[in-house]
C-alpha positions as CSV (number, residue, x, y, z in Angstrom):
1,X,87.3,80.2,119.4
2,X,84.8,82.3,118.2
3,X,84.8,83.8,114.5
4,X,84.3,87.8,113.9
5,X,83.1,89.6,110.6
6,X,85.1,92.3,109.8
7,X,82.7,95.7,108.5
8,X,84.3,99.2,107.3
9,X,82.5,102.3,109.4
10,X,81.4,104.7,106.4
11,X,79.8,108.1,107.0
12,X,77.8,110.0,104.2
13,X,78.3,113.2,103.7
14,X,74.9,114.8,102.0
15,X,73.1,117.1,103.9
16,X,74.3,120.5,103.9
17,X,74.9,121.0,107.0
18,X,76.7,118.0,107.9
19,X,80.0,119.9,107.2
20,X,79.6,121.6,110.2
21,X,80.2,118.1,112.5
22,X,82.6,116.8,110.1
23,X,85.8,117.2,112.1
24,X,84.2,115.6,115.2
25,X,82.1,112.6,113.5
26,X,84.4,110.0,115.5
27,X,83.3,112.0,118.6
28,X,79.5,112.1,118.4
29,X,79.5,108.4,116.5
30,X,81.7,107.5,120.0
31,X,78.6,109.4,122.0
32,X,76.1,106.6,121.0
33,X,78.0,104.1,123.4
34,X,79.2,106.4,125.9
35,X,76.7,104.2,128.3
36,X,74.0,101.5,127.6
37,X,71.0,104.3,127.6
38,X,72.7,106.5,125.0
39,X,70.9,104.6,122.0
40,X,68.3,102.2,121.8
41,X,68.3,99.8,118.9
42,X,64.5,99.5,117.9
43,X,63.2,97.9,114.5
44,X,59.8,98.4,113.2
45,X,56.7,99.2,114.9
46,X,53.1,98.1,116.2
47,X,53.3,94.6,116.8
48,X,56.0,94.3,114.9
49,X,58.2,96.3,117.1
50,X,61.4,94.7,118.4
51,X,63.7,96.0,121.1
52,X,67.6,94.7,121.1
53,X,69.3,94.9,124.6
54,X,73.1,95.8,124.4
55,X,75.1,96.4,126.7
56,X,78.6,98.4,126.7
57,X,82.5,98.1,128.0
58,X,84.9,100.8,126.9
59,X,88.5,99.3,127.4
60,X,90.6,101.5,130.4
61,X,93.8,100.8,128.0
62,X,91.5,103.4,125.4
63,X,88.0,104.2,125.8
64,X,87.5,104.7,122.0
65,X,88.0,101.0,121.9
66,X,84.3,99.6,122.6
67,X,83.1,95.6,123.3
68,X,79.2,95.5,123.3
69,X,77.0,92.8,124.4
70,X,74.1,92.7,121.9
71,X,70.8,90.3,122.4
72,X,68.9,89.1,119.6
73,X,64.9,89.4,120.4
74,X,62.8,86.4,119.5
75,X,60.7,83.4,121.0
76,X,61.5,79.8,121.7
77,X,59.0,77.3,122.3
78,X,60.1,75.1,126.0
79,X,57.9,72.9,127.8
80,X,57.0,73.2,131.7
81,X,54.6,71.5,133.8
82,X,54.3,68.7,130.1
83,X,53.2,72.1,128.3
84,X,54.7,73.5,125.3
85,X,55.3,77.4,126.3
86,X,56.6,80.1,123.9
87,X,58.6,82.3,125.8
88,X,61.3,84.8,125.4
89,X,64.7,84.0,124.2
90,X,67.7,86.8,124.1
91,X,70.9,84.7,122.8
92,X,73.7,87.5,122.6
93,X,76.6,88.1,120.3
94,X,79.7,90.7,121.0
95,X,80.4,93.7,118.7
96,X,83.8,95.0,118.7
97,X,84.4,98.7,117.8
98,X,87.2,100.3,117.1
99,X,86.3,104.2,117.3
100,X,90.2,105.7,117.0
101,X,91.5,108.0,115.3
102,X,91.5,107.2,111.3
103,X,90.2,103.7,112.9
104,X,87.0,102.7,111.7
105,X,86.4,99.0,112.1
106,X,83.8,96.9,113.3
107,X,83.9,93.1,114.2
108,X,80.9,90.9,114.6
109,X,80.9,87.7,115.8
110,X,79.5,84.8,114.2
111,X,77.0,83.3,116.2
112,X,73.8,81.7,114.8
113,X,72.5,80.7,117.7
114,X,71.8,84.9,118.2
115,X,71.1,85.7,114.4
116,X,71.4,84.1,111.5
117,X,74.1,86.8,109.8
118,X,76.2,89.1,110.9
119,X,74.4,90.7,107.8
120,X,71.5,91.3,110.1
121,X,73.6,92.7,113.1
122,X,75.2,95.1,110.4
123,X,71.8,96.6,109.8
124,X,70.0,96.7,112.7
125,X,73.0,99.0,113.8
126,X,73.1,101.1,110.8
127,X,69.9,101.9,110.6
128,X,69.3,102.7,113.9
129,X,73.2,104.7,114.3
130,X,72.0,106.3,110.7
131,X,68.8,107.4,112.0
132,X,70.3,109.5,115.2
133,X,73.2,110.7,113.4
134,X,71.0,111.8,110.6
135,X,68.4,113.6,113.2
136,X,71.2,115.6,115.4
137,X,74.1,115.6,113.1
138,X,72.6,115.3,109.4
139,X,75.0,112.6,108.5
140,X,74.6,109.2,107.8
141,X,76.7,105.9,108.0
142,X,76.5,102.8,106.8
143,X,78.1,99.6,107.8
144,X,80.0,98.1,104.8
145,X,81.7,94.2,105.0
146,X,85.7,93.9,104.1
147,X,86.1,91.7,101.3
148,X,88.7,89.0,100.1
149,X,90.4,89.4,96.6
150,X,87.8,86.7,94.8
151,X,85.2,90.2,95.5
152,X,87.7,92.6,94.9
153,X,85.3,94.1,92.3
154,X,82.6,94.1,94.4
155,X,84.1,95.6,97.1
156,X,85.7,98.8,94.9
157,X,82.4,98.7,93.4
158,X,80.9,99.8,96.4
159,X,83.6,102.3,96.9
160,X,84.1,103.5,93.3
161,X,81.8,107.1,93.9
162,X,84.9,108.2,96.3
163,X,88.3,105.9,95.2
164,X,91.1,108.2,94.7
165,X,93.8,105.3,94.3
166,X,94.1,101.7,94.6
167,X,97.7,100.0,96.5
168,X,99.2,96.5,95.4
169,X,101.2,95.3,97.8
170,X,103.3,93.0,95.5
171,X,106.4,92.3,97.5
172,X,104.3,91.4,100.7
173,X,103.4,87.8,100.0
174,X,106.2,85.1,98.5
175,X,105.1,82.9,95.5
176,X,103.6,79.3,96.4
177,X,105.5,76.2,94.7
178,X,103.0,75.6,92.0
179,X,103.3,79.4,90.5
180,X,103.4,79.1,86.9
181,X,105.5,82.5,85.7
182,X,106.3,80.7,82.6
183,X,102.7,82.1,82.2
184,X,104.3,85.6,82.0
185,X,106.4,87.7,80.2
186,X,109.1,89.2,81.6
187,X,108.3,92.5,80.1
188,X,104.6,92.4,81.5
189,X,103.0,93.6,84.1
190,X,102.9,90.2,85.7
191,X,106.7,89.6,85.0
192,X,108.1,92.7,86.7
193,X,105.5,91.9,90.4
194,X,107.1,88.3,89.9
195,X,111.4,89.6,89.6
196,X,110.0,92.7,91.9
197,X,108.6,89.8,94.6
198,X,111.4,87.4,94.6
199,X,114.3,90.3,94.2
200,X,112.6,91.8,97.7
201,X,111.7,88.7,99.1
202,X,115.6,87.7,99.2
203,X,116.7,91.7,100.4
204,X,113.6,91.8,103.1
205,X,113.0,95.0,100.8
206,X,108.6,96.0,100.5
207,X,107.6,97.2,97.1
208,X,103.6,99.5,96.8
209,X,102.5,99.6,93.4
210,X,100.2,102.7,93.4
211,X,97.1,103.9,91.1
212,X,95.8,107.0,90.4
213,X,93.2,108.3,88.4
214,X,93.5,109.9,85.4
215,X,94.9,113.5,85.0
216,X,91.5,116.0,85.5
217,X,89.5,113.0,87.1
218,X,89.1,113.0,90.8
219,X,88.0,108.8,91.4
220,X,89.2,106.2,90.0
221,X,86.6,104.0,88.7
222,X,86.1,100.1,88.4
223,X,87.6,98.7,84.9
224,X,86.9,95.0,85.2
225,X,88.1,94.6,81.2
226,X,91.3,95.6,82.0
227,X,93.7,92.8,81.9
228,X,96.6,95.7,83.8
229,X,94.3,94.8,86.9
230,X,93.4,91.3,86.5
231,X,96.7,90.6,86.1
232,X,97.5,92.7,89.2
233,X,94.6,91.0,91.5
234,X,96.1,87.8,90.6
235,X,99.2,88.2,91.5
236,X,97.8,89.4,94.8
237,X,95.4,86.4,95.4
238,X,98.6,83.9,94.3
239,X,100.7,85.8,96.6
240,X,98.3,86.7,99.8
241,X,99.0,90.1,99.7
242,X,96.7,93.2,100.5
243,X,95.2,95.5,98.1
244,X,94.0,98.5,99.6
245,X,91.0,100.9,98.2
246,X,91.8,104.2,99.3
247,X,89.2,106.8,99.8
248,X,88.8,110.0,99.4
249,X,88.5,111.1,102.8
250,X,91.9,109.1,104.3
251,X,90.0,105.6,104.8
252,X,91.9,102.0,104.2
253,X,89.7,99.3,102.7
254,X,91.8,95.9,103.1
255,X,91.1,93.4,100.4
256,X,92.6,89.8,101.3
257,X,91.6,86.3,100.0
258,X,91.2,83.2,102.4
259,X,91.1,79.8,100.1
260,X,89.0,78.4,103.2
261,X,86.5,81.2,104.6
262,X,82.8,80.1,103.7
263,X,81.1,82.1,100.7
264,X,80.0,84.8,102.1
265,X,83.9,86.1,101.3
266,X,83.8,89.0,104.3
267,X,87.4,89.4,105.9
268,X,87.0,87.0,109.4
269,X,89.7,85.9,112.2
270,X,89.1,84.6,115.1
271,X,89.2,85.7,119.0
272,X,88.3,84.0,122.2
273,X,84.9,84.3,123.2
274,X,86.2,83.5,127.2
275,X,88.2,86.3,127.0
276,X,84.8,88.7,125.7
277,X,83.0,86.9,128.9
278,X,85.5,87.5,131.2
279,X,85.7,91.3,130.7
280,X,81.6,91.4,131.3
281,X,82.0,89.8,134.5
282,X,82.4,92.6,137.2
283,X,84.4,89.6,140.2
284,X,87.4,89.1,137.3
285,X,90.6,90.4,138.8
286,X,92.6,90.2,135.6
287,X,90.9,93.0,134.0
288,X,94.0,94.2,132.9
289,X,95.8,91.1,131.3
290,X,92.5,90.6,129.2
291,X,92.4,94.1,127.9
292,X,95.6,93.9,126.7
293,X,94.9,90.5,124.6
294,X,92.0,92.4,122.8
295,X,93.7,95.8,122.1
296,X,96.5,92.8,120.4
297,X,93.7,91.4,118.7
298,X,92.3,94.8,117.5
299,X,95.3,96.1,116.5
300,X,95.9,93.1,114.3
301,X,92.8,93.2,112.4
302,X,93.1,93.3,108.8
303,X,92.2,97.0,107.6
């Protein structure tokens, strides 16, 4: 099984006349993988100019749903004829996009033999998408990782400038064994999630605790001294539940936290690899049966 990066599509609205192209920005970010020769991803220049092959598939089930094939561009040193040789390596990852309506989610596979982060991936594509979209359309877009809980501060941080409300979903998870509430009082914050939780929890019932901002202010802006939110993060990360930054313009950003996911803390799951291969090769005759595993697998990410 191969693991995937989960990254939030962003676009910046600055330039004047990118107001114009707002209503269609899923349509001409969509036009930059219509085919293989709609973009080029090229980094720096002279010498130092490097050239990364990709390759698309749009899904038949929804073309907005897009696989790509994207090479890495380095040298490896081999020996022939009891030489050392440098030659010409292009180890590939896969790039899911999901370019639906109000969808906005990119997955990058985890694959060190093709580059060392999915960091690196993330910007090669931003600033090459940025540049093009900045040229015709005057917008720009940036490529911004989903966090777990543990960077739920970091992650609003980065999203404070255009927050309108923060979700706590407090009767999704159940409370593990070890849950001390004797750590709360019932009249707190902390106390009412916990009655709230295991109340719904028994009636199948969903509770959304919802924040605005204040009356007269149009974001809501990160308060890390507020124990009101500490105590509402924690009773998310106890309980596995999502928090969700919502921004101004409609988007979902999915916070969750994962006990065993490596440091980096970016939102990850897992999808067969075979199944990415498989589409890529033109002889497979069940086209069909493989699509509809990774529209599953799309549909299911965490966003």
């Amino acid at each position: 099984m191969a693991k995937f990066a989960q990254y939030y599509l962003k676009y910046n609205l600055e330039h004047m006349f990118s107001f114009e192209y707002k209503d269609e920005r899923q349509k001409h970010f969509g036009a930059f993988f219509e085919t293989d020769e709609s973009i080029e991803f090229v980094m720096g220049e002279g010498e130092e100019k490097k050239t990364y092959k990709h390759k698309v598939y749009h899904l038949s089930l929804n073309k907005n749903i897009i696989v790509m094939r994207f090479a890495n561009d380095k040298k490896t040193t081999v020996e022939q004829d009891f030489k050392e040789v440098s030659v010409r390596h292009e180890p590939s990852c896969y790039v899911i996009i999901d370019n639906r309506d109000n969808c906005r989610r990119i997955a990058i596979q985890k694959n060190k033999n093709a580059f060392n982060s999915t960091k690196t991936v993330s910007n090669i594509l931003t600033k090459c998408i940025n540049d093009k979209m900045q040229s015709v359309y005057y917008m720009g877009i940036e490529l911004l990782p989903q966090y777990y809980p543990k960077d739920f501060y970091k992650a609003w941080r980065l999203h404070q400038h255009h927050t309108s409300r923060l979700r706590f979903n407090i009767s999704e998870g159940e409370l593990p064994q070890n849950f001390d509430r004797n750590e709360w009082d019932d009249d707190s914050i902390m106390g009412f999630a916990i009655k709230t939780n295991e109340e719904n929890f028994r009636k199948k019932y969903r509770t959304v605790l919802e924040l605005n901002p204040p009356e007269d202010t149009p974001y809501l802006f990160v308060d890390e001294d507020s124990t009101y939110i500490k105590n509402l993060v924690k009773f998310s990360a106890n309980t596995c539940s999502r928090i969700e930054i919502v921004t101004s313009d409609g988007a979902i950003f999915n916070c969750y936290i994962d006990d065993a996911e490596e440091s980096d803390s970016i939102v990850c799951n897992e999808l067969d690899a075979d199944l990415l291969d498989a589409l890529f090769d033109e002889a497979t005759d069940e086209r069909e049966q493989l699509e509809t595993q990774l529209l599953e697998y799309v549909n299911g990410m965490k966003y």
